[in-house]
C-alpha positions as CSV (number, residue, x, y, z in Angstrom):
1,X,-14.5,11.4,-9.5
2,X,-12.4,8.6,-10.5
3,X,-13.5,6.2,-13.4
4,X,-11.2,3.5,-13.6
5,X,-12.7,2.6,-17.2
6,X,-12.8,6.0,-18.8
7,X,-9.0,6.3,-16.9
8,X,-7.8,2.7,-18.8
9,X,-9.5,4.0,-22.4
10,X,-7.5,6.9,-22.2
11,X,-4.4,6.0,-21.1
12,X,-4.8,3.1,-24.2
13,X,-5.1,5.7,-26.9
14,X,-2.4,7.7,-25.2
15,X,-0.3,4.2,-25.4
16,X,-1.6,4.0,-29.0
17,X,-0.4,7.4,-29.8
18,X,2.9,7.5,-28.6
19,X,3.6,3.8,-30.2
20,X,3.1,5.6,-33.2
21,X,4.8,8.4,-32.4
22,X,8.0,6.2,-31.8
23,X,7.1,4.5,-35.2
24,X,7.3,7.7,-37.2
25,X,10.9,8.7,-34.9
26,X,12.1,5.9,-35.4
27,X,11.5,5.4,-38.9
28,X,12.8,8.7,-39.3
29,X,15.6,8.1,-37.6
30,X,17.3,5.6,-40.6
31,X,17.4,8.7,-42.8
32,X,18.3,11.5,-40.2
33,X,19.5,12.3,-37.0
34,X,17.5,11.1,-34.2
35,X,17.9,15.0,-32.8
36,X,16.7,16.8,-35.2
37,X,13.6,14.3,-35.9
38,X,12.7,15.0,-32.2
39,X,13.4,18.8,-32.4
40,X,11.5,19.7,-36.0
41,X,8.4,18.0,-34.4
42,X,8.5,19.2,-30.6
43,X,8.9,23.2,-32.8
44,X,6.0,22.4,-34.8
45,X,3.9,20.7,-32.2
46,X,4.5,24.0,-30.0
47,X,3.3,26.6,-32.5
48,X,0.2,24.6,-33.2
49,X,-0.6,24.4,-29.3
50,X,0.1,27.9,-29.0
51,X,-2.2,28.9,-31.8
52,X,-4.6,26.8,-30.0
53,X,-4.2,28.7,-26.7
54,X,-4.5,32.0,-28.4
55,X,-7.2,31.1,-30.4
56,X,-9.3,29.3,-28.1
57,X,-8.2,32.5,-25.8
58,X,-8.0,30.2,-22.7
59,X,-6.6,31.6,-19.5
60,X,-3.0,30.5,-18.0
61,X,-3.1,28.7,-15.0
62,X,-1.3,29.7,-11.7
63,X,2.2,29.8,-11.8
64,X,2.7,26.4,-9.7
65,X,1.1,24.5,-12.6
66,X,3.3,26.0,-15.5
67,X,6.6,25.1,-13.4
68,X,5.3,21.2,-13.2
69,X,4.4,21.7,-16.5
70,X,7.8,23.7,-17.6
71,X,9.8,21.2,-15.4
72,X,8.3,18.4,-16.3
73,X,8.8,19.1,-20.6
74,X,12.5,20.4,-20.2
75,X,14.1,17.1,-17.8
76,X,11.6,14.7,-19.8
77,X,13.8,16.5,-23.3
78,X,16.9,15.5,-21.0
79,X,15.6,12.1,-20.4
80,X,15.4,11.4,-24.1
81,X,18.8,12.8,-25.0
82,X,20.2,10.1,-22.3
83,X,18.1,7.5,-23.7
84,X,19.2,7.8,-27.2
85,X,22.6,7.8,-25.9
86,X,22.2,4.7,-24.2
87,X,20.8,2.9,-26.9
88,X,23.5,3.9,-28.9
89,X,25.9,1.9,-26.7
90,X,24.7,-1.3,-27.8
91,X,22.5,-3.9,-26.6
92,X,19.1,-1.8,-27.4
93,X,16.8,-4.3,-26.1
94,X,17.7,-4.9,-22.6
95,X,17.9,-0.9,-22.0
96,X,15.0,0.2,-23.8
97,X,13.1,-2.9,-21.4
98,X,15.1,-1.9,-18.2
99,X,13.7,2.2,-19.3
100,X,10.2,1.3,-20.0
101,X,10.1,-0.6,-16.6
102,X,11.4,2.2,-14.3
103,X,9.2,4.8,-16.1
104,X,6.2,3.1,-15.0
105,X,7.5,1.9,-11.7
106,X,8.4,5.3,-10.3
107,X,5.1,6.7,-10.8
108,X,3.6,3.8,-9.6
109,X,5.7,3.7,-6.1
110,X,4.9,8.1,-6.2
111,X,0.9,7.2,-6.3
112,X,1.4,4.1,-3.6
113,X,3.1,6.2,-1.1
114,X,0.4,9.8,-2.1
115,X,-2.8,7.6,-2.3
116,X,-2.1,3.7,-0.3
117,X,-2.7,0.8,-2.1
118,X,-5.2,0.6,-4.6
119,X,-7.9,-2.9,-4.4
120,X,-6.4,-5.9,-4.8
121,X,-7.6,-6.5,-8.7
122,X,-5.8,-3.3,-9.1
123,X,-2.7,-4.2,-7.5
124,X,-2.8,-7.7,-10.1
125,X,-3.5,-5.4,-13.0
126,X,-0.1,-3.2,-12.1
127,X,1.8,-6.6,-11.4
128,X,1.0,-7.9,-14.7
129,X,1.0,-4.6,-16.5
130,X,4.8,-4.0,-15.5
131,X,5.5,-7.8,-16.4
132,X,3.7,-7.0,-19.4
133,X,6.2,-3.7,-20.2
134,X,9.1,-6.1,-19.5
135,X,8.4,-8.5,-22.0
136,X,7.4,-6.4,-25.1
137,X,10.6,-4.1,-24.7
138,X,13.1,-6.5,-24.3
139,X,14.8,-8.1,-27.2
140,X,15.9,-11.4,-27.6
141,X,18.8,-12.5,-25.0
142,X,21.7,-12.9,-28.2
143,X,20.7,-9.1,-28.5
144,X,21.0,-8.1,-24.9
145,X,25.0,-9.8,-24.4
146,X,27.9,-7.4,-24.2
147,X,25.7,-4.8,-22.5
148,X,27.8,-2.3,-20.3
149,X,26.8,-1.4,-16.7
150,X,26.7,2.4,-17.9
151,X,24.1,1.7,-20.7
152,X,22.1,-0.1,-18.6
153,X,22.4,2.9,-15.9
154,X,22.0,5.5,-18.3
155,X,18.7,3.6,-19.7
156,X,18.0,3.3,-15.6
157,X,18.3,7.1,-15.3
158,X,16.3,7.9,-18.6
159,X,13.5,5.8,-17.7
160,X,13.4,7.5,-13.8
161,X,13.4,10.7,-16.0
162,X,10.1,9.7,-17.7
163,X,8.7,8.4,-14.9
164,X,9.2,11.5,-13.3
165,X,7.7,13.8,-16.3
166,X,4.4,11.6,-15.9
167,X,4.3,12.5,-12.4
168,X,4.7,16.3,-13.0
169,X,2.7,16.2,-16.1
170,X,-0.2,14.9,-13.5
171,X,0.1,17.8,-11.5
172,X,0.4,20.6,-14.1
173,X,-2.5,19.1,-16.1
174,X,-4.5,20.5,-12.9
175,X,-4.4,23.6,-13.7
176,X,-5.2,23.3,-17.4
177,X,-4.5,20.4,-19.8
178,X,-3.7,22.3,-22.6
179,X,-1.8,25.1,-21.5
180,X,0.3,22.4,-19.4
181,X,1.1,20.8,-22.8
182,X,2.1,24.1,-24.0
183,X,4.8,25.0,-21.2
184,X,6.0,21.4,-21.4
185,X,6.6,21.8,-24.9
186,X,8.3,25.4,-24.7
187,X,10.7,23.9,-21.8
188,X,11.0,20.3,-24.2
189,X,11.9,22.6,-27.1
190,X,14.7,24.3,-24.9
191,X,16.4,21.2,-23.8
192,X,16.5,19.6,-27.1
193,X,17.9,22.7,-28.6
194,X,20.6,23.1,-25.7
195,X,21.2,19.7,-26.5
196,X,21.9,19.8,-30.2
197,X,23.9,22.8,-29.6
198,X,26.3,21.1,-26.8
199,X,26.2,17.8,-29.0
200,X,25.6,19.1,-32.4
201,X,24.4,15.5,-34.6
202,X,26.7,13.9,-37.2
203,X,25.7,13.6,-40.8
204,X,23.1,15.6,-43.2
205,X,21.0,18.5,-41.6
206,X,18.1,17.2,-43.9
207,X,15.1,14.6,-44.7
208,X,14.1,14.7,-40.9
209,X,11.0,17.4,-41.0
210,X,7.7,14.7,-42.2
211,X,8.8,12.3,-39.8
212,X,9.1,15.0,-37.1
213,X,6.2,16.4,-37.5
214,X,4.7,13.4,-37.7
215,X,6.0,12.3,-34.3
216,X,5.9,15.3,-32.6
217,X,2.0,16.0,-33.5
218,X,1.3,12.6,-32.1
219,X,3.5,12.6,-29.0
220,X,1.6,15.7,-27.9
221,X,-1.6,14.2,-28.8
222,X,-0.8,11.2,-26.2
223,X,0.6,13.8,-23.6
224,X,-2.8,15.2,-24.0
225,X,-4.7,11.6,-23.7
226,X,-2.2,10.9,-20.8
227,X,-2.9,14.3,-19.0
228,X,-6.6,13.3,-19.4
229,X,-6.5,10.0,-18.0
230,X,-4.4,10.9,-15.0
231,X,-7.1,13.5,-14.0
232,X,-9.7,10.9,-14.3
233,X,-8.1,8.2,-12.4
234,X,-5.1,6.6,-10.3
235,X,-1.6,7.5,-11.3
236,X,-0.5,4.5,-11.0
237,X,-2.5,2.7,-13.9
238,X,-2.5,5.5,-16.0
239,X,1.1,5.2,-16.0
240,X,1.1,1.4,-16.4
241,X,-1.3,1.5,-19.8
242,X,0.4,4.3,-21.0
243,X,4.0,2.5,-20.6
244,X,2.7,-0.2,-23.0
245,X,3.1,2.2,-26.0
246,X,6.1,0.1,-27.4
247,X,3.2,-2.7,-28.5
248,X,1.9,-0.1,-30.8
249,X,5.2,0.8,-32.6
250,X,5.5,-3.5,-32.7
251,X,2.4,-3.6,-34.4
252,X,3.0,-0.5,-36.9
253,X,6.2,-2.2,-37.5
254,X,4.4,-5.4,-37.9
255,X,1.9,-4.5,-40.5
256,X,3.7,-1.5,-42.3
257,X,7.3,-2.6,-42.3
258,X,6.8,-6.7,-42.2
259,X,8.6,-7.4,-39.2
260,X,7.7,-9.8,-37.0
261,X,7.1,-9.3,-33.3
262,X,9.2,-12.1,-31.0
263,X,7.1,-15.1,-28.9
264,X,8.2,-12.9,-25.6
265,X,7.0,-9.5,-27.1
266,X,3.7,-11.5,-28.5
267,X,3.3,-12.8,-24.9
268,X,4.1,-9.5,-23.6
269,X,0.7,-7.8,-25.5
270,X,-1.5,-11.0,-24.3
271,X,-0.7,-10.1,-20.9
272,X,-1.1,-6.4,-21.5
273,X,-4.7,-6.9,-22.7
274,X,-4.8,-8.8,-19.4
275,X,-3.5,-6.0,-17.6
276,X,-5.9,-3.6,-19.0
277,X,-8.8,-5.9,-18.5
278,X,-8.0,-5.9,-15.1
279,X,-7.8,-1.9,-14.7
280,X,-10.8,-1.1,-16.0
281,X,-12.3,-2.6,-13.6
């Protein structure tokens, strides 16, 4: 039965979860590669979900629901990779805005065209919600000049990529939440390490594994409030509070790291609260 409340709390602590997930990353990030941040704490976040599978001695779900699941980890993996490449071509903000749009857009448009339209206050809680996504992402306009059409098209691409996971993710977590977690992660694990071998990273091959761990644990801990939600409730807004996650890594970075969010990105988290008012409903 849907619960649009119970649907909006979860997909906030899923939000909450991954902002700090991209937190930790990210502040692992200045001392290591990106990479190998991402693939110490996608290992380590496996073998704990498979102990938990083993141990809790829960039974695998039909095959359909571990390909979403499988599917779903390894292009979402892929869709990183691209991301972090995109940001690396300069002009971060603009991208990283133009990817957190389109991953909650596509997802929205999937659950518009599977479900119909949702009730008007609904429909005004998306609106602003993906306003709200705009306008904490994106960085100042000085930040944003020089940006090349492929950034922006590779950020594009990423952000359909996540979109897309959320959507399989969805459908796996039918079968079983936990064990869906577990094949995304196996199939996550795979791409990451295909990509590190194709692309191996530059610099030290050390000081990456508490911040990976870190992130990892947490990132599969919102997959897991995500998965939740989306069983509870619409796609669409699951998606939506779920995409506001960069306001938590703002506000980590905020309190822990004294840096100060901009008037658009403050904006941004008024109208989010807004937004998730306006779900809940």
């Amino acid at each position: 039965m849907a619960s649009p409340g119970a649907t909006a709390g979860l997909s906030l602590l899923a939000a909450a979860t991954w902002g700090g997930s991209d937190f930790a990353g990210g502040w692992g990030a200045r001392r290591a590669s990106t990479l190998l941040v991402t693939a110490s704490g996608q290992i380590v976040s496996l073998a704990a979900l498979l102990l938990i599978c083993f141990f809790l001695r829960l039974t695998l779900p039909g095959t359909s629901y571990l390909v979403y699941a499988a599917i779903g980890g390894f292009e979402g993996a892929i869709a990183l990779a691209v991301f972090y490449r995109s940001l690396s071509m300069g002009a971060m903000g603009l991208t990283a805005a133009l990817t957190g749009l389109m991953t909650a857009l596509i997802p929205v448009l999937f659950e518009l065209i599977h479900s119909g339209w949702p009730s008007t206050v609904t429909v005004v809680g998306l609106t602003i919600g993906l306003a709200a996504i705009w306008l904490i992402s994106h960085a100042p306009a000085t930040e944003g000049a020089g940006t090349s059409r492929r950034a922006l098209l590779l950020g594009a691409s990423a952000g359909i990529g996540f979109g897309a996971q959320l959507i399989l993710f969805k459908a796996a977590a039918a079968g079983g939440v936990l064990w869906a977690l577990t094949a995304g992660r196996i199939a996550g694990v795979a791409a990451i390490l295909l990509v590190i071998v194709i692309a191996p990273p530059k610099g030290p091959w050390r000081g990456f594994w508490v911040a990976g761990v870190v992130s990892g644990s947490l990132d599969a801990i919102g997959n897991l409030f995500y998965m939740m939600a989306s069983q509870l409730g619409r796609l669409d807004v699951a998606a939506v509070i779920c995409s506001l996650y960069p306001a938590g890594t703002i506000l980590l970075a905020g309190i822990l790291l004294r840096e100060r969010p901009t008037r658009r990105q403050v904006a941004g988290m008024g109208l989010a609260l807004a937004a998730v008012a306006l779900l809940s409903i």
